[in-house]
MDAnalysis code that builds the backbone (N, CA, C; Angstrom):
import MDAnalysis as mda
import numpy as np

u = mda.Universe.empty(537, n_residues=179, atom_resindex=np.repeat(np.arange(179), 3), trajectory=True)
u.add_TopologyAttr("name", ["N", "CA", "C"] * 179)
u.add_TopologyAttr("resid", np.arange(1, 180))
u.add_TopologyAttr("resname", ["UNK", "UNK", "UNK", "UNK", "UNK", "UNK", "UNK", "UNK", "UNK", "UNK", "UNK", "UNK", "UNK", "UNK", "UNK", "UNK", "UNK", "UNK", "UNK", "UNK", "UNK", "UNK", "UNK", "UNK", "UNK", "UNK", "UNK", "UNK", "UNK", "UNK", "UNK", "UNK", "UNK", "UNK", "UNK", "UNK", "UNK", "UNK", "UNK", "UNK", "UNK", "UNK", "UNK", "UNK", "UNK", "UNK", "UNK", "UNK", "UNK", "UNK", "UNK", "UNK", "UNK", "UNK", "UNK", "UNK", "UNK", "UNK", "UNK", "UNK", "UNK", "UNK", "UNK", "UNK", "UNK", "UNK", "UNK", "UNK", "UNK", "UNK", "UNK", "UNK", "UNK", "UNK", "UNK", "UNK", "UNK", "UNK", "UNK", "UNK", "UNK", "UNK", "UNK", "UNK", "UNK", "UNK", "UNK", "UNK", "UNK", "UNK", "UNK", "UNK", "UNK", "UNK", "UNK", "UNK", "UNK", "UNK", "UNK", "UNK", "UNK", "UNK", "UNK", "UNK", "UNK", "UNK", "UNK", "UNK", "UNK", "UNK", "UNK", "UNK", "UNK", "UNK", "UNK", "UNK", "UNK", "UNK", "UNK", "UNK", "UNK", "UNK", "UNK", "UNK", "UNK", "UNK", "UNK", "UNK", "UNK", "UNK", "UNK", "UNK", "UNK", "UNK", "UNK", "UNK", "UNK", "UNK", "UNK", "UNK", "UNK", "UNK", "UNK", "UNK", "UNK", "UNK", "UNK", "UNK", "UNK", "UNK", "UNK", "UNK", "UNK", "UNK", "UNK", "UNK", "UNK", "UNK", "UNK", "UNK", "UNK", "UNK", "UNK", "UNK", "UNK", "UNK", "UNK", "UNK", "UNK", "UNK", "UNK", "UNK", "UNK", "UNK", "UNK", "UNK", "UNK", "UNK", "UNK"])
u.atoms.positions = np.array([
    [3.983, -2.265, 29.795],
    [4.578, -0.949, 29.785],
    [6.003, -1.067, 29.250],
    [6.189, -0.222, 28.433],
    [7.817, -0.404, 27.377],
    [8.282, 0.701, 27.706],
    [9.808, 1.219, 27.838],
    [10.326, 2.396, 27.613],
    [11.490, 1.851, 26.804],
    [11.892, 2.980, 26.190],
    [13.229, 2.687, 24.968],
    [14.036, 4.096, 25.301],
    [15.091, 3.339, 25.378],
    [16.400, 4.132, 26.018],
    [17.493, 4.552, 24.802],
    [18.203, 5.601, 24.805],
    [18.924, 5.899, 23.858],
    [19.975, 6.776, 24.605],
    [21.295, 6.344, 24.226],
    [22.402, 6.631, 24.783],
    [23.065, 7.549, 23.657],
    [23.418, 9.203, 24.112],
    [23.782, 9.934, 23.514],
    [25.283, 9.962, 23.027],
    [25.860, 8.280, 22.852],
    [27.252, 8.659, 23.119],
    [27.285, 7.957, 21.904],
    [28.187, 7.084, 20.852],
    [28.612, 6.340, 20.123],
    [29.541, 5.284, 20.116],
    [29.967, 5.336, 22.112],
    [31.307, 4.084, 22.702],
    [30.420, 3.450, 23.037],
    [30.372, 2.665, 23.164],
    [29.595, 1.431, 23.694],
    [29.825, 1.476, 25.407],
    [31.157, 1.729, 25.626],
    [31.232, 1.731, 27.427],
    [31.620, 3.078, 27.724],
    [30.938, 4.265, 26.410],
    [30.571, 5.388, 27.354],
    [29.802, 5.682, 28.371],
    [30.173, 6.330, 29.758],
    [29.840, 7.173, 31.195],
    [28.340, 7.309, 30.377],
    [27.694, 7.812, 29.515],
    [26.681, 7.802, 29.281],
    [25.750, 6.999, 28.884],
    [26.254, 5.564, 28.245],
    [25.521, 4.398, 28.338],
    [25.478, 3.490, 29.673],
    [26.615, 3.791, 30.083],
    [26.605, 3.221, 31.765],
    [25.307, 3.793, 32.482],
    [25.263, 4.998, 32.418],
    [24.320, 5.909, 33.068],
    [22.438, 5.170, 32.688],
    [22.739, 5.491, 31.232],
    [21.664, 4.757, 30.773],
    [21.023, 3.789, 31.615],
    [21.976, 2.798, 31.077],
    [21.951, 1.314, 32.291],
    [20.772, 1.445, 33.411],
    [22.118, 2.156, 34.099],
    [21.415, 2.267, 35.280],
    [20.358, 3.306, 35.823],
    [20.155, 4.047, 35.236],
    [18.768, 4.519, 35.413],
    [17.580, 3.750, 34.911],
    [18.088, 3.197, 34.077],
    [16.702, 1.677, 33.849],
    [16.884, 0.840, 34.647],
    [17.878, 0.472, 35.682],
    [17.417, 0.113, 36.932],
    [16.575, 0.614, 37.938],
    [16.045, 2.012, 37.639],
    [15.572, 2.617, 38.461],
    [14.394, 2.405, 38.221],
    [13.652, 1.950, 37.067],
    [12.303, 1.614, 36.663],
    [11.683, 0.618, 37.806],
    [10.445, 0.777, 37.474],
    [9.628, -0.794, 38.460],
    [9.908, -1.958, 37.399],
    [9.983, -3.254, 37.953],
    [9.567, -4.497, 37.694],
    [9.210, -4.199, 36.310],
    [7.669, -3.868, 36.473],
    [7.355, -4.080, 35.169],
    [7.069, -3.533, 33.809],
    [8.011, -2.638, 34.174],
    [8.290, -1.818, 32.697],
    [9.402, -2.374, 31.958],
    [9.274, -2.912, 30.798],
    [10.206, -3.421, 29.789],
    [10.870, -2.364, 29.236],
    [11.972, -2.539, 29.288],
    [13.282, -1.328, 29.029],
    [14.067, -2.241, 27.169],
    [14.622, -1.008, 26.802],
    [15.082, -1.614, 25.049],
    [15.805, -0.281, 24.676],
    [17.254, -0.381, 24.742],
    [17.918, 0.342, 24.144],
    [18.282, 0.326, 22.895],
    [17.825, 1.515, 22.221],
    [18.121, 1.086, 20.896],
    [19.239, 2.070, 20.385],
    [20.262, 1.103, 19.456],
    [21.478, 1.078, 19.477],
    [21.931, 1.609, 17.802],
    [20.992, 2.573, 16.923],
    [20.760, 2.833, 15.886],
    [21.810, 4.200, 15.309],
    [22.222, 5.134, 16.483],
    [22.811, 5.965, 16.780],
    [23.465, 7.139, 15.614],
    [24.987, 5.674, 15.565],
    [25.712, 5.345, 14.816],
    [26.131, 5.987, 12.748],
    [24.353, 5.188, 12.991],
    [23.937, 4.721, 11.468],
    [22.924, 6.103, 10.958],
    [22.904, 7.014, 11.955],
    [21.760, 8.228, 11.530],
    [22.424, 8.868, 10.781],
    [22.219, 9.040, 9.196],
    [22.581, 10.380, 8.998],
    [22.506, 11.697, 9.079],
    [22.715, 12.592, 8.520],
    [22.009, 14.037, 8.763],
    [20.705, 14.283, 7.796],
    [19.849, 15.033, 8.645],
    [18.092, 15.341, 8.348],
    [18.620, 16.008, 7.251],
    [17.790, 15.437, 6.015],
    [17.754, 16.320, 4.950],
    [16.351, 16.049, 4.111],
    [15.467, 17.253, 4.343],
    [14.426, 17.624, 3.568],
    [13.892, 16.769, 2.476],
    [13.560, 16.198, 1.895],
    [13.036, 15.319, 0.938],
    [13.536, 13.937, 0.812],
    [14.241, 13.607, 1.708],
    [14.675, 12.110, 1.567],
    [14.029, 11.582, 2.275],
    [13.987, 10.050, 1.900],
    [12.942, 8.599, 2.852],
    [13.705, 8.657, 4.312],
    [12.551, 8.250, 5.455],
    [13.131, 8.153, 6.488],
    [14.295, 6.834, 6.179],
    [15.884, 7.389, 7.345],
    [16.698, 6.351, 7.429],
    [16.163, 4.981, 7.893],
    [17.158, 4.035, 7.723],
    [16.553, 2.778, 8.045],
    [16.228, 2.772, 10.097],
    [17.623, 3.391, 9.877],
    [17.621, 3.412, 11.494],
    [16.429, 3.968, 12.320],
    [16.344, 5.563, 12.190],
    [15.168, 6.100, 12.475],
    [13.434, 5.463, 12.549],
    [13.911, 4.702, 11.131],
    [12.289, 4.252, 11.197],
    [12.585, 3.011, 12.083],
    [13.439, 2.250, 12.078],
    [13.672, 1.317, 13.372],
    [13.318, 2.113, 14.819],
    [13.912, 3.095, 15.048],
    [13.667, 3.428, 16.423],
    [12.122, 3.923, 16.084],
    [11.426, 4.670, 15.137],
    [10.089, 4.993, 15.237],
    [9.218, 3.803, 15.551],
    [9.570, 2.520, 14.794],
    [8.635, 1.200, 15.309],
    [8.515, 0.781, 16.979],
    [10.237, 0.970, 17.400],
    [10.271, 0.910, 18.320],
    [9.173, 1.502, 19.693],
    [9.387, 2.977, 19.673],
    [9.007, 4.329, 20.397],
    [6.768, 4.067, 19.864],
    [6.483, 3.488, 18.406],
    [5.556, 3.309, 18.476],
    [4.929, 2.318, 19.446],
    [5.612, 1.264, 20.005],
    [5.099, 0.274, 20.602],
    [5.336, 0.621, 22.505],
    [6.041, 1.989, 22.311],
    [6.625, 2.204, 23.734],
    [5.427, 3.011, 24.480],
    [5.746, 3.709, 26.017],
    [4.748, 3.951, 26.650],
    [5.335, 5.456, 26.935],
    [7.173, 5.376, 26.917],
    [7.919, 6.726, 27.312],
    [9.571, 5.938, 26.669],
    [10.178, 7.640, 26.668],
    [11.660, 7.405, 26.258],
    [12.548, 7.923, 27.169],
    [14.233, 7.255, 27.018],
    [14.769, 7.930, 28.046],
    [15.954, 7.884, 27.196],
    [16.604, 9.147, 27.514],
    [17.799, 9.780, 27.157],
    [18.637, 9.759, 27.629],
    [20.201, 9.526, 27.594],
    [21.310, 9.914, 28.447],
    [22.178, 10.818, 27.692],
    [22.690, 11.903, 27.827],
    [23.348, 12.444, 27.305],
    [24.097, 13.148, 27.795],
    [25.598, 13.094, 27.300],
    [26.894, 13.959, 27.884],
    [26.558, 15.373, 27.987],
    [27.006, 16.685, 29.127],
    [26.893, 17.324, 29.126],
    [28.122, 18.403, 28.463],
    [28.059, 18.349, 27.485],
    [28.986, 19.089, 26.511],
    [28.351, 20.704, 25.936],
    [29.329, 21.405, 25.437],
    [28.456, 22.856, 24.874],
    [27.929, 22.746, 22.903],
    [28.079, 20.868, 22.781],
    [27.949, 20.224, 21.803],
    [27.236, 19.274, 21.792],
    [25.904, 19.151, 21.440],
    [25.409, 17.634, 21.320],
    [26.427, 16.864, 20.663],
    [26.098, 15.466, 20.704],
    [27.034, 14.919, 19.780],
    [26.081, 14.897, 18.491],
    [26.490, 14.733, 17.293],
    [25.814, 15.229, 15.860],
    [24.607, 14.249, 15.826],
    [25.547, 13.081, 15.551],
    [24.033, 11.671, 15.402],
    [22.522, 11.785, 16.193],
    [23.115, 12.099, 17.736],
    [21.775, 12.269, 18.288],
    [20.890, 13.622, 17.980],
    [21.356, 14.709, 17.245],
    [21.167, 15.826, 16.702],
    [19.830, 15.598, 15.699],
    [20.911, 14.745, 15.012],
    [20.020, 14.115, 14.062],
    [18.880, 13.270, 13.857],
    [18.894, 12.706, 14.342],
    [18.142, 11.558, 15.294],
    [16.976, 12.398, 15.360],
    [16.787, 13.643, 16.527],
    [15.724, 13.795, 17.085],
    [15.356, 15.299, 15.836],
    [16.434, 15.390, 14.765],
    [15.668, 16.304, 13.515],
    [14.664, 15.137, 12.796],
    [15.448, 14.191, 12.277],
    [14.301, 13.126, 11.877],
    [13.104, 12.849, 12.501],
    [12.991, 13.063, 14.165],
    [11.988, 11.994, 15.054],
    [10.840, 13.548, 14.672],
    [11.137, 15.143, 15.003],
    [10.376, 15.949, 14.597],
    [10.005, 16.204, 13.521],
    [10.864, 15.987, 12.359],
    [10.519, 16.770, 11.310],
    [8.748, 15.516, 10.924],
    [8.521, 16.165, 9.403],
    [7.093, 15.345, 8.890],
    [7.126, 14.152, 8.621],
    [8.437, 13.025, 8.453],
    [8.624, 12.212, 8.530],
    [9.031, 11.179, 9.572],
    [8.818, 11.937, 10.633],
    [9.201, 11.000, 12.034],
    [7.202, 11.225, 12.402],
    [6.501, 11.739, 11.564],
    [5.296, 11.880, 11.840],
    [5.086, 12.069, 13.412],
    [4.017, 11.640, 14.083],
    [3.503, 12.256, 15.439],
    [4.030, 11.077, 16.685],
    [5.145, 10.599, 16.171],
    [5.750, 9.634, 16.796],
    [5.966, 9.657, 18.219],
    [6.371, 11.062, 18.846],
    [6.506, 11.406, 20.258],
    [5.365, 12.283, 20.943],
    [4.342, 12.512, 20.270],
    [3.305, 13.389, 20.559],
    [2.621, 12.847, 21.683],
    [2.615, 14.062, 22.778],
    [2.215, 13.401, 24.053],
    [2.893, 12.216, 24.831],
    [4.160, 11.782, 24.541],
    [5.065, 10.833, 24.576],
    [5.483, 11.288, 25.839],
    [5.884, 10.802, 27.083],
    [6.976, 11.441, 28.350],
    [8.148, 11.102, 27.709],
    [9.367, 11.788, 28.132],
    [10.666, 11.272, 27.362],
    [11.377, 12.272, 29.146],
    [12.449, 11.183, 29.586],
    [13.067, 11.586, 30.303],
    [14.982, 12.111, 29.713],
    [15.148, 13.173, 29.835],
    [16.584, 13.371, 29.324],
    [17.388, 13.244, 31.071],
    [18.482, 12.681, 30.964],
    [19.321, 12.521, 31.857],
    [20.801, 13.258, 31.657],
    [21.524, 13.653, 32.118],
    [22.593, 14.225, 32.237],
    [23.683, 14.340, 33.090],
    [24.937, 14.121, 32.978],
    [25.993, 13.686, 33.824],
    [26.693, 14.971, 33.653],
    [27.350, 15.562, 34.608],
    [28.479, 16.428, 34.380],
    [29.669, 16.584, 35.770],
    [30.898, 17.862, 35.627],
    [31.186, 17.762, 36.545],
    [30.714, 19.059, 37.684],
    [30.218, 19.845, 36.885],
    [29.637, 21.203, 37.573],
    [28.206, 21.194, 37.267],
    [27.403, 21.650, 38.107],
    [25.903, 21.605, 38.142],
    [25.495, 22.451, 37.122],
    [26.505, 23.647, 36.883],
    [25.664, 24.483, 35.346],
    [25.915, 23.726, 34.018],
    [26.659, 23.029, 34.017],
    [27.274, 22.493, 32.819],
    [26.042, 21.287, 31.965],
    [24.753, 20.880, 32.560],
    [24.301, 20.021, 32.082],
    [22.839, 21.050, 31.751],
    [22.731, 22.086, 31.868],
    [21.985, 23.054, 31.404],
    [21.821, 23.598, 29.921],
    [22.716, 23.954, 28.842],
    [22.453, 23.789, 27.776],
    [22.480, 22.759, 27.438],
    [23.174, 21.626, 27.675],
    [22.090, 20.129, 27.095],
    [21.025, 20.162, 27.162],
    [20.650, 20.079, 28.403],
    [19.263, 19.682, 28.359],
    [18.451, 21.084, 27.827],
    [18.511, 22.221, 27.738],
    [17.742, 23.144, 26.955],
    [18.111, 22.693, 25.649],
    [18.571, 21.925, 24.899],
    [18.766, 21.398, 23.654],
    [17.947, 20.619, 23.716],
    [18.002, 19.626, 24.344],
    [17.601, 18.112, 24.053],
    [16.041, 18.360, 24.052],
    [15.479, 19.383, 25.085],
    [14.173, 20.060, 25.215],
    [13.680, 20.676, 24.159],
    [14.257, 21.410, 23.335],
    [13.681, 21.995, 22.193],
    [13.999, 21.015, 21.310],
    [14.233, 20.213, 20.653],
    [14.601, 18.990, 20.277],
    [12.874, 18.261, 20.293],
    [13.141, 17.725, 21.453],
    [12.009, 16.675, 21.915],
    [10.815, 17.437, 21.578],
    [10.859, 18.557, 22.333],
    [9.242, 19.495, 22.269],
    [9.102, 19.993, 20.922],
    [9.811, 19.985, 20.009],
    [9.209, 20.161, 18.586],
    [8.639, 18.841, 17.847],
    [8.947, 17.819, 18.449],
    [8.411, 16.345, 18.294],
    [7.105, 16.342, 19.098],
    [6.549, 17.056, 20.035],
    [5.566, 16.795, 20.567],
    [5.608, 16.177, 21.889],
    [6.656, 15.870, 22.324],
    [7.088, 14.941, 23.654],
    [6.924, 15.788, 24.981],
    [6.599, 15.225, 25.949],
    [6.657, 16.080, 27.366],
    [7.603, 15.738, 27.898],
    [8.705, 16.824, 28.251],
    [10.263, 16.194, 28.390],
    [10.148, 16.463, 30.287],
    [11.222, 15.963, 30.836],
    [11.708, 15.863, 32.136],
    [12.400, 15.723, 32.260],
    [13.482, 16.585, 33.079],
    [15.316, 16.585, 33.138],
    [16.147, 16.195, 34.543],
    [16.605, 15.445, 34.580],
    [17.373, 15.570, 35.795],
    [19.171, 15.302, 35.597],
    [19.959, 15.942, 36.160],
    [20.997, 16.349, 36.221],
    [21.953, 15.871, 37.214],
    [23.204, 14.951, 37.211],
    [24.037, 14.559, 38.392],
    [24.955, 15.177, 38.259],
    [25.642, 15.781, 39.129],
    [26.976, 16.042, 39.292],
    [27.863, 14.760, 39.890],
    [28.843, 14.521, 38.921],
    [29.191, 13.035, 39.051],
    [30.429, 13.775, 38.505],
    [31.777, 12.950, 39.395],
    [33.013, 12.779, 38.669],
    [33.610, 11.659, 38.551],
    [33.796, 11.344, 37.028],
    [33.955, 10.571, 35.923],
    [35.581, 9.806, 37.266],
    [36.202, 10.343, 37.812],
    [37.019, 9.987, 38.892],
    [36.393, 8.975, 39.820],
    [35.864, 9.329, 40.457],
    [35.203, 8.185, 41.506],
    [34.135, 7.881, 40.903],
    [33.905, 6.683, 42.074],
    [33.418, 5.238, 41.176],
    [31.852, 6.070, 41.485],
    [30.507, 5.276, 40.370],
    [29.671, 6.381, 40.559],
    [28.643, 4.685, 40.491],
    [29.230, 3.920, 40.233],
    [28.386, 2.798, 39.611],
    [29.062, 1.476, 40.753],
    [27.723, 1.144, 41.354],
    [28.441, -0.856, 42.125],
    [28.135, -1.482, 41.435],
    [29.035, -2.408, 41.984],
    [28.978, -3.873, 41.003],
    [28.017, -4.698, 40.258],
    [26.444, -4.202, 40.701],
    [25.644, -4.197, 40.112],
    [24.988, -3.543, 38.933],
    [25.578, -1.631, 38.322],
    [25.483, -1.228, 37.855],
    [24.714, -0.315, 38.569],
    [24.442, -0.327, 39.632],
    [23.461, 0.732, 39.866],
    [24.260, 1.885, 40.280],
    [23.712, 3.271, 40.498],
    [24.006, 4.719, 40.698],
    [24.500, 4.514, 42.249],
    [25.435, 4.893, 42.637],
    [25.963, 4.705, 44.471],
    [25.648, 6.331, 44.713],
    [25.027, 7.307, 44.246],
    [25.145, 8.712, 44.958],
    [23.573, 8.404, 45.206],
    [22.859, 8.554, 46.364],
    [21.892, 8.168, 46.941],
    [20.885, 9.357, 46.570],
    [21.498, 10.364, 46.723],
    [20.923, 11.878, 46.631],
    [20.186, 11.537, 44.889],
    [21.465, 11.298, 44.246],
    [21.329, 11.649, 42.836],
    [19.839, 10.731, 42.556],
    [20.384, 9.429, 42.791],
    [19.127, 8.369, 42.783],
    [17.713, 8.437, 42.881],
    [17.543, 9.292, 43.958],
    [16.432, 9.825, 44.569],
    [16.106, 10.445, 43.573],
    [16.367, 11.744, 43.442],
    [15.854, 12.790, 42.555],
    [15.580, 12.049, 40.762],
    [16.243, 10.680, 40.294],
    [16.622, 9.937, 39.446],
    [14.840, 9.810, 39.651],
    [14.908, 9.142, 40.509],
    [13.770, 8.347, 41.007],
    [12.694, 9.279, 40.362],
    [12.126, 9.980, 40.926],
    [11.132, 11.399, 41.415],
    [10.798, 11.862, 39.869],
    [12.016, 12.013, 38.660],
    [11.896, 12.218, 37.443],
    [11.576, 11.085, 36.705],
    [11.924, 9.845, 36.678],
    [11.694, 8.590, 35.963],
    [10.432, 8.420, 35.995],
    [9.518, 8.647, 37.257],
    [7.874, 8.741, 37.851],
    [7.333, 8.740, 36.719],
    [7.816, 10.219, 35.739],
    [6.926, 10.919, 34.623],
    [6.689, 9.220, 33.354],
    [7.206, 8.827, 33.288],
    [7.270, 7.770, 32.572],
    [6.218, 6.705, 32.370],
    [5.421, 6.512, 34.087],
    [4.743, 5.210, 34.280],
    [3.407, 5.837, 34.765],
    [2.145, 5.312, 34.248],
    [1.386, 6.141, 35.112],
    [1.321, 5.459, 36.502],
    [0.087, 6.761, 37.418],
    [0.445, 6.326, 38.901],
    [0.034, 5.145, 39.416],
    [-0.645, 4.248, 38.625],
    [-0.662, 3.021, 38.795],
    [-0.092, 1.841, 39.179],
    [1.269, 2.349, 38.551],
    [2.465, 1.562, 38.524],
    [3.520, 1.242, 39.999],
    [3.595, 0.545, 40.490],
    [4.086, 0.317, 41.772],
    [5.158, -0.357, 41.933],
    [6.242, -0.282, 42.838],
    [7.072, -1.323, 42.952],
    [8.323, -0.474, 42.544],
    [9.741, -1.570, 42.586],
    [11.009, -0.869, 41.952],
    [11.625, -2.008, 41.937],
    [12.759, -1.843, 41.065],
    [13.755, -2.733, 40.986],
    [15.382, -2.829, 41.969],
    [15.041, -1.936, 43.149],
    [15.927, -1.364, 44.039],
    [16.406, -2.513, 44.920],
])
């Protein structure tokens, strides 16, 4: 079982790759986790050109996967790359790549409405790719510490509900945690 993770940010020790992280701690044992780090390098979807190198990297990827997981800042702005990203993964050249795919979007903010048009983005996004999306939402301030020394999530609440959404990912077969 594979999932491939993609961090909506472009810092390397952005709050949203941290997040990442650690919600792939939240997986069982034996799901193999792979962030792919292509982001960067996406350009913008444009109609008659070859898929980017990147894209078709993450499509090989996501082909060999079982589900995807998202982290993304809760802004009234995607950031562009990942915009792009998931115009390529829908349009006819990302072919049926996410079809029937689970894809979990994650979201950090400091007010509970604020991670709501993200994720109604990231949802119409994904679901024009064919993906069955699942959202969950922390209210987290970027102020206190949100992560132990291990990397894992310290808001117990948040975790839980982390938990409960990540599910969609593995079928019910799948047992165990990395907790």
């Amino acid at each position: 079982m594979k999932v491939v993770g993609i961090a909506g940010s472009l810092l390397p020790k952005a709050y949203v790759r941290r997040l990442l992280e650690a919600s792939a701690l939240e997986l069982p044992a034996p799901v193999e986790f792979e962030i792919w780090d292509g982001l960067a390098d996406v350009p913008p979807f444009e109609d008659g050109l070859p898929l980017p190198r990147p894209v078709a990297d993450l499509c090989e990827a996501l082909s060999e996967a079982d589900g995807m997981l998202v982290t993304a800042p809760a802004y009234s702005v995607l950031p562009p790359q990942l915009v792009h990203t998931l115009e390529w993964i829908s349009s006819q050249y990302g072919g049926t790549i996410l079809l029937g795919v689970p894809v979990v979007v994650v979201t950090a903010c400091l007010r509970p409405y604020e991670s709501m048009w993200t994720q109604t983005r990231l949802q119409a996004h994904l679901a024009a790719a064919g993906a069955s999306v699942y959202c969950a939402d922390a209210t987290l301030s970027p102020a206190l510490v949100q992560f132990d020394v291990t990397g894992r999530i310290t808001d117990q609440v948040f975790r839980t509900r982390l938990r409960q959404v990540l599910h969609h990912l593995w079928p019910a077969s799948l047992t165990g945690s990395r907790a």
